[in-house]
DRENTORKOL-3810 file (N, C-alpha, C; in nm, 4 decimals):
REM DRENTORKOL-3810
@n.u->10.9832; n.v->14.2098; n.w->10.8084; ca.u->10.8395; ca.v->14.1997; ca.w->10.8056; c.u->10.8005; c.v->14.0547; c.w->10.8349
@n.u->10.7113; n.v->13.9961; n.w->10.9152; ca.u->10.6990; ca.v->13.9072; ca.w->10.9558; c.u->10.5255; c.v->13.8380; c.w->10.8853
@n.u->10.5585; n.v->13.7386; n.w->10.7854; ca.u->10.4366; ca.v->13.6720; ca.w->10.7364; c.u->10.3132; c.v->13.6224; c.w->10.8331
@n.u->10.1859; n.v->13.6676; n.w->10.7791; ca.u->10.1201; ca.v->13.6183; ca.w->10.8748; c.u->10.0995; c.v->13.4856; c.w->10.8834
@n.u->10.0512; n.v->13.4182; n.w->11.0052; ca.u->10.0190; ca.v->13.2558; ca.w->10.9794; c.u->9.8886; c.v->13.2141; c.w->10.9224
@n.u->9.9220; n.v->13.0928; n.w->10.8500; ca.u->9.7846; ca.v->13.0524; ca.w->10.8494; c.u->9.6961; c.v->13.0263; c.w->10.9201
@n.u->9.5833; n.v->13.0182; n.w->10.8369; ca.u->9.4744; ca.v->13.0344; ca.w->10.9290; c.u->9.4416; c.v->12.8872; c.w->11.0236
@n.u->9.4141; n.v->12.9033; n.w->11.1549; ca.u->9.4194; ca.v->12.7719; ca.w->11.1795; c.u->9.2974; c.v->12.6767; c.w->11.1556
@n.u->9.2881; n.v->12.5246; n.w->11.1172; ca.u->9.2516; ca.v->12.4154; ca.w->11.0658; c.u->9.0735; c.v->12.4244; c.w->11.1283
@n.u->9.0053; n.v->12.3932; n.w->11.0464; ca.u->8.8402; ca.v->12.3822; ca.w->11.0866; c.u->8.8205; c.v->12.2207; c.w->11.0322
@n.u->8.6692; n.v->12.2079; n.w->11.1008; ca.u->8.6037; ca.v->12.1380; ca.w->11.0026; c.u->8.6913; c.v->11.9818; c.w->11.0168
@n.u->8.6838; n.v->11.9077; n.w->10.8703; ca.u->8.7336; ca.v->11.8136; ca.w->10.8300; c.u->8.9040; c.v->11.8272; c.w->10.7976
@n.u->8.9333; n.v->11.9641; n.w->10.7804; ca.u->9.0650; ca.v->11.9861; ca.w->10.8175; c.u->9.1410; c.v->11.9256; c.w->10.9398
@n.u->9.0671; n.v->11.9418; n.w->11.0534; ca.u->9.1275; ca.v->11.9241; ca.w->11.1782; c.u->9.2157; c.v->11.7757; c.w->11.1807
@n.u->9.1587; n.v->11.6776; n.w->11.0590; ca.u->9.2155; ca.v->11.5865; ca.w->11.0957; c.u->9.3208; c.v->11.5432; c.w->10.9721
@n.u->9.3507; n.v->11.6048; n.w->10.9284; ca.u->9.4241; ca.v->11.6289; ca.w->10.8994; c.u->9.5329; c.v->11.7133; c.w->10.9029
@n.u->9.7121; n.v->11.6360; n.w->10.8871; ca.u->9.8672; ca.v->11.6697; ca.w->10.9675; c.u->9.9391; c.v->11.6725; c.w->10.8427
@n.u->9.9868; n.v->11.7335; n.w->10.7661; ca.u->10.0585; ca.v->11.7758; ca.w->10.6915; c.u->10.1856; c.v->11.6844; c.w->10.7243
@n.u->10.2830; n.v->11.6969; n.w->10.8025; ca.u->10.3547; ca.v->11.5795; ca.w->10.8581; c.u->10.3040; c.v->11.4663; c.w->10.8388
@n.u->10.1845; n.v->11.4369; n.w->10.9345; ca.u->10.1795; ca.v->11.2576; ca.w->10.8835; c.u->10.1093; c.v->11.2274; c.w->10.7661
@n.u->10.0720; n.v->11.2512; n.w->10.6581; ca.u->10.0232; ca.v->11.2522; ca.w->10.5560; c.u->10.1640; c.v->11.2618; c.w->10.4880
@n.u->10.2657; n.v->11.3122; n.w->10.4539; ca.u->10.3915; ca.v->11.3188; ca.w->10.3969; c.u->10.4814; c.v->11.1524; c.w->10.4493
@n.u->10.4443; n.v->11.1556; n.w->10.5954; ca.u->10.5426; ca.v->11.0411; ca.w->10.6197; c.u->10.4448; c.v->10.8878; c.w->10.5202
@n.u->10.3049; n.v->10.9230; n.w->10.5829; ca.u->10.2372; ca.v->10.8174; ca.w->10.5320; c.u->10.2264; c.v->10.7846; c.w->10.3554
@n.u->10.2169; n.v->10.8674; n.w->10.2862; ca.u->10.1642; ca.v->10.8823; ca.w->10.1584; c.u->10.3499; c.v->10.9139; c.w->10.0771
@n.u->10.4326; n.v->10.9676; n.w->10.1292; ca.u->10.5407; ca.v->10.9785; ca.w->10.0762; c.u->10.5608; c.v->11.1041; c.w->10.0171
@n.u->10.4737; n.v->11.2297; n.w->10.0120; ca.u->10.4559; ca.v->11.2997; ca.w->9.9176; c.u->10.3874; c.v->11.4322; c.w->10.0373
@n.u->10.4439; n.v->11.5348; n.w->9.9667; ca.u->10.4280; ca.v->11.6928; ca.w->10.0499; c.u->10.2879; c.v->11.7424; c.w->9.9524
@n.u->10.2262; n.v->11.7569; n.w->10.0813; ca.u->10.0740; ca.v->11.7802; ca.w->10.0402; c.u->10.0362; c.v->11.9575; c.w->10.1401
@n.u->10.0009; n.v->12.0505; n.w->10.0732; ca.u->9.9567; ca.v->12.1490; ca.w->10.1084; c.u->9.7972; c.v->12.1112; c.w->10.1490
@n.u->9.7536; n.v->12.1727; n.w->10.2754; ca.u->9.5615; ca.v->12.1894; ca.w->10.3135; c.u->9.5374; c.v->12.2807; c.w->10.3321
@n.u->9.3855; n.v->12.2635; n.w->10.2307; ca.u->9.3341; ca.v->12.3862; ca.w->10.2167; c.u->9.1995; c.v->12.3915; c.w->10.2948
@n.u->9.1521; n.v->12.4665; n.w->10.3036; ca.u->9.0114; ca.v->12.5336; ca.w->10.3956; c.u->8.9374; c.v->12.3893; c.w->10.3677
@n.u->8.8478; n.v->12.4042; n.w->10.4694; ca.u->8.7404; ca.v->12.3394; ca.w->10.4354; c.u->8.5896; c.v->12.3206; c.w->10.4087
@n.u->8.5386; n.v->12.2621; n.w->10.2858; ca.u->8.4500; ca.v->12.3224; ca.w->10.2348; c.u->8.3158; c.v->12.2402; c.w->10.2938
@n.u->8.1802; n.v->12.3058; n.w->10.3485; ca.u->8.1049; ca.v->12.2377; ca.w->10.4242; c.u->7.9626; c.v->12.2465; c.w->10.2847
@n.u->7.8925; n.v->12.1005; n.w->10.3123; ca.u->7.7721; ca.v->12.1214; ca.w->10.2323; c.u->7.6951; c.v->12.0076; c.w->10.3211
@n.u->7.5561; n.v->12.0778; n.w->10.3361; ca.u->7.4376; ca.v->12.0202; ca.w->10.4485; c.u->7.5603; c.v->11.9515; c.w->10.5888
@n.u->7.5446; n.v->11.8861; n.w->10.5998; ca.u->7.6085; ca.v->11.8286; ca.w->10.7392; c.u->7.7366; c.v->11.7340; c.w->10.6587
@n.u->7.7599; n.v->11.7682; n.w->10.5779; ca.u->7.9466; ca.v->11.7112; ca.w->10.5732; c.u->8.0378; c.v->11.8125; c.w->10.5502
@n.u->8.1207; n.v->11.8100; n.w->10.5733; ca.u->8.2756; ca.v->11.8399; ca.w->10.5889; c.u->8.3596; c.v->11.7643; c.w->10.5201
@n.u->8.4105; n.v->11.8471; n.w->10.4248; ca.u->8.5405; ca.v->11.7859; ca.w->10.3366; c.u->8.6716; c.v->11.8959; c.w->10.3538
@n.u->8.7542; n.v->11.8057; n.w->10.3285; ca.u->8.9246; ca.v->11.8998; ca.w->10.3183; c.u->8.9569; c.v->11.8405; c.w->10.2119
@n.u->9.0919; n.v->11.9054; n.w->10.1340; ca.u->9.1430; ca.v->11.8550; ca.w->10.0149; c.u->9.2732; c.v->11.9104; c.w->10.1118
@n.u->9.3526; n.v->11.8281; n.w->10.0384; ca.u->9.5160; ca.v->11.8384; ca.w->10.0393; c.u->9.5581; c.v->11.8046; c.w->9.9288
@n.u->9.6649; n.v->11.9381; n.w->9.8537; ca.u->9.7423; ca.v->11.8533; ca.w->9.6956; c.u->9.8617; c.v->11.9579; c.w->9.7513
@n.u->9.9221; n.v->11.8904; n.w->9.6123; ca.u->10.0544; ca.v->11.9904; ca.w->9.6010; c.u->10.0323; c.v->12.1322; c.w->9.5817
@n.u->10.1523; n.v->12.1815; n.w->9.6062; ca.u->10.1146; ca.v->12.3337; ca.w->9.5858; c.u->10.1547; c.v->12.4018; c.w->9.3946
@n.u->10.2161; n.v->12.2521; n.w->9.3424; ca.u->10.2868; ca.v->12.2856; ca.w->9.2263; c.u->10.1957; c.v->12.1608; c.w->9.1649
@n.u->10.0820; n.v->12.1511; n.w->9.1665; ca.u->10.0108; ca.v->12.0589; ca.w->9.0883; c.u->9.8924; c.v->11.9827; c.w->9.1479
@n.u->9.8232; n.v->11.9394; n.w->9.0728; ca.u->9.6615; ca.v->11.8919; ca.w->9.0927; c.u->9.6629; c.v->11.7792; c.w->9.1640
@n.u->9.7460; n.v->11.7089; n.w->9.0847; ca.u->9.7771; ca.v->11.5430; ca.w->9.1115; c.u->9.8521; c.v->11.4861; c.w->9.2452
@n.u->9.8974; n.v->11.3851; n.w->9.3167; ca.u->9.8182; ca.v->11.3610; ca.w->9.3798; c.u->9.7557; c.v->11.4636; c.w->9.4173
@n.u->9.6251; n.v->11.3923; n.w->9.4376; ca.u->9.4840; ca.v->11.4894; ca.w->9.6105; c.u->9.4446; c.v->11.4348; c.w->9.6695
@n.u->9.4084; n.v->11.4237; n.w->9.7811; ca.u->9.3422; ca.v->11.3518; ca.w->9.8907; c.u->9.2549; c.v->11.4900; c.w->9.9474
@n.u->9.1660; n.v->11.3722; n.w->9.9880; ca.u->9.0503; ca.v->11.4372; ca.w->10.0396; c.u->8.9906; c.v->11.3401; c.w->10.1255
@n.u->8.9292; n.v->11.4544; n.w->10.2364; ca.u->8.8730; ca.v->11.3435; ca.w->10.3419; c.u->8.7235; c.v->11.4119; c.w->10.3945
@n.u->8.6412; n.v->11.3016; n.w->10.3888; ca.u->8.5051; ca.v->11.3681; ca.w->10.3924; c.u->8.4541; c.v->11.3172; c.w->10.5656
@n.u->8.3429; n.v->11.4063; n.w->10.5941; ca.u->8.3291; ca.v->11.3523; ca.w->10.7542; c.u->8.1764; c.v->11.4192; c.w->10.7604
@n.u->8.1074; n.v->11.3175; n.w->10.8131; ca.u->7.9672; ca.v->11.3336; ca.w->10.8168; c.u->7.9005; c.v->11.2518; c.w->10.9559
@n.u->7.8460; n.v->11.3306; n.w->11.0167; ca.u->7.7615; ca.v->11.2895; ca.w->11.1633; c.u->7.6301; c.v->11.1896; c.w->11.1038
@n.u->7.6323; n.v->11.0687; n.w->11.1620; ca.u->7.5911; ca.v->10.9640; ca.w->11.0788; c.u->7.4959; c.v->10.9003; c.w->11.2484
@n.u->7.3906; n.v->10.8180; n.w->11.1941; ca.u->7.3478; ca.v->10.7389; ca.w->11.3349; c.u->7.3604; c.v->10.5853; c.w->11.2647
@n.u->7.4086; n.v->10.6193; n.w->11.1669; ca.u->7.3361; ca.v->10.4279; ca.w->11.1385; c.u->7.4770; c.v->10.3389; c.w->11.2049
@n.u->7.4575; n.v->10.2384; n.w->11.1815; ca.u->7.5230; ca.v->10.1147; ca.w->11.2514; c.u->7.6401; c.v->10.0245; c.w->11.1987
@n.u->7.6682; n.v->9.9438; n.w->11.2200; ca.u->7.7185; ca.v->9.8806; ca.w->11.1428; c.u->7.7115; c.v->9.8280; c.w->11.0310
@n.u->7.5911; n.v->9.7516; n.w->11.0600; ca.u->7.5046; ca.v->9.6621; ca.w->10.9415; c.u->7.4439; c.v->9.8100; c.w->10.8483
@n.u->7.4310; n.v->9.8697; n.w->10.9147; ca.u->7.3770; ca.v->9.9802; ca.w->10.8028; c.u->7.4490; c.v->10.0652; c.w->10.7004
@n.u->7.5774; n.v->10.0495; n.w->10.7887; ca.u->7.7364; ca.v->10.0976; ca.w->10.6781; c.u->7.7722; c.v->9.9824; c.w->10.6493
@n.u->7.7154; n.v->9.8295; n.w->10.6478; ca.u->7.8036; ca.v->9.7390; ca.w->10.5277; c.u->7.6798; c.v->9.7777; c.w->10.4298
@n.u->7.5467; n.v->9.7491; n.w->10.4639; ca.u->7.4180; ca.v->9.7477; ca.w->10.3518; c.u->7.3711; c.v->9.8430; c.w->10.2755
@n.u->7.3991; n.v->9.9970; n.w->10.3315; ca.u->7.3891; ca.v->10.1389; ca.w->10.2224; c.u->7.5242; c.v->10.2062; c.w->10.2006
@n.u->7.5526; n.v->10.1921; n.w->10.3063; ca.u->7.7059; ca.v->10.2715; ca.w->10.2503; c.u->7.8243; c.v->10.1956; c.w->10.1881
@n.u->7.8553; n.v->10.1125; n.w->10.1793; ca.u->7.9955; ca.v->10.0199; ca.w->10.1919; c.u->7.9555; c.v->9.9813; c.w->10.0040
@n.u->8.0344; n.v->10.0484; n.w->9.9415; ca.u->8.0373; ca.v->10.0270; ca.w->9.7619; c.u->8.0700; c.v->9.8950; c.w->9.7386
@n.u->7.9687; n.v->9.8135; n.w->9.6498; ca.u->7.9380; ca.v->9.6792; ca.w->9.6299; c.u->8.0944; c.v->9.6748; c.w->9.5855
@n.u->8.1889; n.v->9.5444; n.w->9.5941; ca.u->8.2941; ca.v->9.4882; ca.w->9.5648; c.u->8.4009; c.v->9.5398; c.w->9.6592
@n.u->8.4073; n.v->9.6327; n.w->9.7462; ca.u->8.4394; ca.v->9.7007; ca.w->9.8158; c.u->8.4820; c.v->9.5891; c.w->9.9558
@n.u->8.6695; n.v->9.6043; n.w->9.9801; ca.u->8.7386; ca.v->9.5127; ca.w->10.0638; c.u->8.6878; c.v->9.5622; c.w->10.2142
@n.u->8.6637; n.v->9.4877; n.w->10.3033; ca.u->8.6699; ca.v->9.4809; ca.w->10.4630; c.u->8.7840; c.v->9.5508; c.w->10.4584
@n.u->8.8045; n.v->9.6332; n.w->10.5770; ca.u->8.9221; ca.v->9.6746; ca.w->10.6322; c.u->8.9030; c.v->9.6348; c.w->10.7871
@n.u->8.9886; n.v->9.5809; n.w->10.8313; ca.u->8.9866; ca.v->9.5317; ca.w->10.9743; c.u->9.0402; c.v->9.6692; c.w->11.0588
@n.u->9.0409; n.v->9.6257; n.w->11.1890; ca.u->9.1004; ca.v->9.7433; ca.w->11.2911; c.u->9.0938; c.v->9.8970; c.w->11.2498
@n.u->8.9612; n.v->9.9110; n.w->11.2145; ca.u->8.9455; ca.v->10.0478; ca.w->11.1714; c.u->8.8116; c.v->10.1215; c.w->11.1705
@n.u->8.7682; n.v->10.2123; n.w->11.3073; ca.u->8.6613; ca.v->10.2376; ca.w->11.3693; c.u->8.5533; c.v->10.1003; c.w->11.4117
@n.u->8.4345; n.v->10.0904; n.w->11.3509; ca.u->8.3540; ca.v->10.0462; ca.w->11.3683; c.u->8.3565; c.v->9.8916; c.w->11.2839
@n.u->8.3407; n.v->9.9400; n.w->11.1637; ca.u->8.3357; ca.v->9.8592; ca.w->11.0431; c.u->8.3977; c.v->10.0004; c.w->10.9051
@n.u->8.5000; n.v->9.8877; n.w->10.8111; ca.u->8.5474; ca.v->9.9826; ca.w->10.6840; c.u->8.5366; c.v->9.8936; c.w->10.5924
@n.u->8.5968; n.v->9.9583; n.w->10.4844; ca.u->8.6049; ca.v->9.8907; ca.w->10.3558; c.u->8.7204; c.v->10.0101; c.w->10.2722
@n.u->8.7624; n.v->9.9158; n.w->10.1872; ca.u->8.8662; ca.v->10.0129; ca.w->10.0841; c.u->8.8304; c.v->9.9743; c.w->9.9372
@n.u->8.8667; n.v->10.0431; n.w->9.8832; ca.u->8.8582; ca.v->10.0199; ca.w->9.7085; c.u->8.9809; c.v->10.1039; c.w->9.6480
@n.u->8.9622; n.v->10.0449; n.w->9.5108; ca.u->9.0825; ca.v->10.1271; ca.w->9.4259; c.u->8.9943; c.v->10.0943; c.w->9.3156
@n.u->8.9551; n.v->10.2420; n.w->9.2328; ca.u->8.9239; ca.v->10.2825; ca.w->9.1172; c.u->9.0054; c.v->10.2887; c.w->8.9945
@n.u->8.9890; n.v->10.2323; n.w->8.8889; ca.u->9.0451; ca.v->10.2629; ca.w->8.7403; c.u->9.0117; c.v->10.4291; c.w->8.7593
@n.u->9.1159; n.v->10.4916; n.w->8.6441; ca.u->9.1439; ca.v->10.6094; ca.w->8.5966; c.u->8.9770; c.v->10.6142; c.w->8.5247
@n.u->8.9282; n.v->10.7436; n.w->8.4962; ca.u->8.8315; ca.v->10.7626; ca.w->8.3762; c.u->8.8719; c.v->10.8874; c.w->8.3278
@n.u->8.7808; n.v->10.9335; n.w->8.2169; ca.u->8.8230; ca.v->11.0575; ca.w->8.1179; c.u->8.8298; c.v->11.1910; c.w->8.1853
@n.u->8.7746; n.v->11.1708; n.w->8.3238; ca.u->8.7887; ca.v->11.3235; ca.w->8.4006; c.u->8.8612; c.v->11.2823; c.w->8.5020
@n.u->8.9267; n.v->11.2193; n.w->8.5966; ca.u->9.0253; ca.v->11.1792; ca.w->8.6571; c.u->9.1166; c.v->11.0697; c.w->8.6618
@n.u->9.2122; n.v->11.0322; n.w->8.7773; ca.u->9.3206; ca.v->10.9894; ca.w->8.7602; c.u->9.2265; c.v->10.8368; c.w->8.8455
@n.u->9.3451; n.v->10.7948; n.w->8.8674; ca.u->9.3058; ca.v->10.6281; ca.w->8.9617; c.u->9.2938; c.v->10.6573; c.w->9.1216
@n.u->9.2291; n.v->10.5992; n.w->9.1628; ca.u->9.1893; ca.v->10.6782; ca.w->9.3239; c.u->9.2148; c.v->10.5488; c.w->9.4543
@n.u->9.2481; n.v->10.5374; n.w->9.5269; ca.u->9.2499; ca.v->10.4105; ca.w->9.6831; c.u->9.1112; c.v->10.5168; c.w->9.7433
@n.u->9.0418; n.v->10.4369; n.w->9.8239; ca.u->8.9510; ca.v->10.4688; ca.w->9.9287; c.u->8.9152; c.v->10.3757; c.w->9.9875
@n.u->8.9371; n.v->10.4692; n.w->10.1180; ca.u->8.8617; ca.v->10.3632; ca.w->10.2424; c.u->8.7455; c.v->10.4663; c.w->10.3231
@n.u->8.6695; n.v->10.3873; n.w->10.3593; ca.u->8.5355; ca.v->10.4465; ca.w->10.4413; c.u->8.5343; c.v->10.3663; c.w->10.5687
@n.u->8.5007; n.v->10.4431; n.w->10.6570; ca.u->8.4520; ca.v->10.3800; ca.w->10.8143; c.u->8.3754; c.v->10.4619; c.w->10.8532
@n.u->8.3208; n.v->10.3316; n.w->10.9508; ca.u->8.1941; ca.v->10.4168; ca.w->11.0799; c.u->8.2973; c.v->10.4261; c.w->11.1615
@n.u->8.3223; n.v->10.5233; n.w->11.2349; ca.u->8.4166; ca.v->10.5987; ca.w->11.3732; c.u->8.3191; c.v->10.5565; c.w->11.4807
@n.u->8.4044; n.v->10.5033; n.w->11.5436; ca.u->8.3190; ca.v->10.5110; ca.w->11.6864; c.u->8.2096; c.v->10.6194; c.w->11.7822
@n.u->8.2538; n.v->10.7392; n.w->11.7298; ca.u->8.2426; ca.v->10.8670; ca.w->11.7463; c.u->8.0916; c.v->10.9321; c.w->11.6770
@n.u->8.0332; n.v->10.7997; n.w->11.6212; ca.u->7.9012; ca.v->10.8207; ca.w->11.5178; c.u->7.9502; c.v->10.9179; c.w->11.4042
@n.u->8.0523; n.v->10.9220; n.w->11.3137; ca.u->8.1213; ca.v->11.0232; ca.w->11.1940; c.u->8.1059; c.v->10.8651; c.w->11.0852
@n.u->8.0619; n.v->10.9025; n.w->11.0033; ca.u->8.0924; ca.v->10.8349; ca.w->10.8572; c.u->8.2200; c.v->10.9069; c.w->10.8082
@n.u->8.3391; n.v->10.8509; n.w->10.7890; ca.u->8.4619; ca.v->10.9254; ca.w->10.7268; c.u->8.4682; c.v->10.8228; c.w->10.5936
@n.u->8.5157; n.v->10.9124; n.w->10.4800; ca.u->8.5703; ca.v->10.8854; ca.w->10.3131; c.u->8.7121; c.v->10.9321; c.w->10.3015
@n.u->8.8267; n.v->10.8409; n.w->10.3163; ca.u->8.9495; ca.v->10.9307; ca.w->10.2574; c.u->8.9749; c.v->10.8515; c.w->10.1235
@n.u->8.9803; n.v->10.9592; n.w->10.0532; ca.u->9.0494; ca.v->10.9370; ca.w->9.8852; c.u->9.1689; c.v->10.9774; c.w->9.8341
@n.u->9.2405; n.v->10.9141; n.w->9.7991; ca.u->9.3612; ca.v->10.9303; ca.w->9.7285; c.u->9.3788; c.v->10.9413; c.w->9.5548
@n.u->9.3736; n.v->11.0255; n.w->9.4806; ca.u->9.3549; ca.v->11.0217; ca.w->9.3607; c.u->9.5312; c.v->11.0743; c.w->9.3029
@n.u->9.5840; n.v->11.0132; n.w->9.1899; ca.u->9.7250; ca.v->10.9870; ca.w->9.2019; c.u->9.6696; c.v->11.0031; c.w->9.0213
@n.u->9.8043; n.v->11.0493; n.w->8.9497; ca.u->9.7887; ca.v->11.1114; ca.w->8.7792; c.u->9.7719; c.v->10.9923; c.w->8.6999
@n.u->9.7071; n.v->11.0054; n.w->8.6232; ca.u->9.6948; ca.v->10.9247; ca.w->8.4942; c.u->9.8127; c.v->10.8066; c.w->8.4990
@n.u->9.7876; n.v->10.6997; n.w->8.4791; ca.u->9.8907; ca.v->10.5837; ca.w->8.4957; c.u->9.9467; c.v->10.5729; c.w->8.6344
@n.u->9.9379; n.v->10.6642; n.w->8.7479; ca.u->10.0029; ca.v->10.6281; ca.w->8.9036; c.u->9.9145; c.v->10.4791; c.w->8.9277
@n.u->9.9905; n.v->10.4015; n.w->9.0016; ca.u->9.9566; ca.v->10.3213; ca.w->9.0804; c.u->9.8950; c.v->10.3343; c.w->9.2234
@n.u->9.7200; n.v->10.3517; n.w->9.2292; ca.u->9.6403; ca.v->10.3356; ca.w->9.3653; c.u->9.6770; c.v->10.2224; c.w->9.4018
@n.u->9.6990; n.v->10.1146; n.w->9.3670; ca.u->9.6512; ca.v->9.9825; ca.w->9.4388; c.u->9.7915; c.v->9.9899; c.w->9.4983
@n.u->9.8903; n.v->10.0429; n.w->9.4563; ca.u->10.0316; ca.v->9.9774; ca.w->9.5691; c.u->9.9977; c.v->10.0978; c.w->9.6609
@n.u->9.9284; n.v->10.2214; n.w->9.6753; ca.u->9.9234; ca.v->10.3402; ca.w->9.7682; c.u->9.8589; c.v->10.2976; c.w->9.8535
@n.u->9.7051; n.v->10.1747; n.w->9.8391; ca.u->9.6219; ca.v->10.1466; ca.w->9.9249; c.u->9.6664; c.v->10.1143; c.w->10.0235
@n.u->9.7842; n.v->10.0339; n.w->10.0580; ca.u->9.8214; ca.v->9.9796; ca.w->10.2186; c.u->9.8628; c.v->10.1788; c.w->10.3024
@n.u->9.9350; n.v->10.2494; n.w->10.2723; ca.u->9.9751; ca.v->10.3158; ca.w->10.2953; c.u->9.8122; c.v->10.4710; c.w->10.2889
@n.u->9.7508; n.v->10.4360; n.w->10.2571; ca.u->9.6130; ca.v->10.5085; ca.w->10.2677; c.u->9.5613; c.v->10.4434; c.w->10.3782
@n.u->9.5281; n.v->10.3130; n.w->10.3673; ca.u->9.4375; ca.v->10.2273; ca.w->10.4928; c.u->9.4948; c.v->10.2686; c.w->10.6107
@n.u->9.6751; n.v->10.2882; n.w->10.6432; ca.u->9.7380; ca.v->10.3336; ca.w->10.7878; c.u->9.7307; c.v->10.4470; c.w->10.7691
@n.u->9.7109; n.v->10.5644; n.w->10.6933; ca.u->9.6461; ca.v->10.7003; ca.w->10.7410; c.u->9.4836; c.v->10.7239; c.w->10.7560
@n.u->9.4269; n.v->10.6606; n.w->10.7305; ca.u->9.3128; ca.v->10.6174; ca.w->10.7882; c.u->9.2734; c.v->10.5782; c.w->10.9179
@n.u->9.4322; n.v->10.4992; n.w->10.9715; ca.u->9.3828; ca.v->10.4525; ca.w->11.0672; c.u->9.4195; c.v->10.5524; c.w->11.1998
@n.u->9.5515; n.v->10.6588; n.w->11.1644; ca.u->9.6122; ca.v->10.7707; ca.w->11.2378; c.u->9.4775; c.v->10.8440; c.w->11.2382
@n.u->9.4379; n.v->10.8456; n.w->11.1632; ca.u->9.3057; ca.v->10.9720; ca.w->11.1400; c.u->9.2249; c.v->10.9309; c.w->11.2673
@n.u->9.1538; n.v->10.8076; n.w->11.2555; ca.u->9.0815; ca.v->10.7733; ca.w->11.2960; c.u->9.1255; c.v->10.7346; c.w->11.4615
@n.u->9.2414; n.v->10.7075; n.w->11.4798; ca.u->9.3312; ca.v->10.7119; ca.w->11.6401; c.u->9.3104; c.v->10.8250; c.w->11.6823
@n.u->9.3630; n.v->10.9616; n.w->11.6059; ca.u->9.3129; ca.v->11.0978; ca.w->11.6037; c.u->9.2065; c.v->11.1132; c.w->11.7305
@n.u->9.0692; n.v->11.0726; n.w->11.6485; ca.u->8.9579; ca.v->11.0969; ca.w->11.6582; c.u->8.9081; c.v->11.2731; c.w->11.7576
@n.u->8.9397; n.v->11.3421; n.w->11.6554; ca.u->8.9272; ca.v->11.4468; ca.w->11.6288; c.u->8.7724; c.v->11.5033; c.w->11.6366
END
């Protein structure tokens, strides 16, 4: 009897590779559908044997500019990321009482897309050593350009 395949990738899925997300991040990540609300597009990827890590990548058809993704979008304290779409930035979040510690980076895509990828890793994981290794799947994503 022959399993059927999955279904193939939509949405904010598309840019996301199961392969390079494993080579990049170190870690076998299952993707799941993707869930749309007003004009964004998100995917999640976790394990198939647990919550922890997840990544998720959000993608939204955007007109503003540069200066307009450092001045509304770009989260105050929030690092420059060089060579990556338009203009980015990354952060790494402390843990709180409903999740774990998170890396994120945001860019304007050349492509006019506002993209969010988040990395959220279990209670006590280390985001800040994951961040270099998030920022270069960010940047595959965004080479992509999907």
């Amino acid at each position: 009897m022959v399993s059927p395949s999955p279904p193939a990738p939509t949405g904010a899925c598309l840019l996301l590779d199961a392969a390079r997300i494993e080579q990049r991040l170190h870690v076998r990540l299952a993707i799941a559908s993707p869930a749309i609300h007003d004009k964004t597009s998100t995917c999640v990827a976790r394990p198939t044997d647990a919550a922890l890590p997840e990544l998720s990548v959000s993608v939204t058809p955007t007109k503003a500019d540069a200066a307009v993704f450092k001045a509304a979008m770009q989260p105050t304290g929030a690092k420059a990321v060089s060579a990556l779409g338009k203009v980015a930035y990354s952060q790494v979040k402390p843990a709180v009482a409903s999740r774990g510690p998170y890396a994120e980076v945001g860019w304007l895509a050349g492509n006019a897309r506002l993209l969010i990828l988040k990395v959220t890793v279990p209670e006590g994981g280390d985001a800040a050593a994951l961040l270099p290794d998030v920022i270069a799947l960010a940047r595959d994503i965004d080479r992509a350009g999907v």
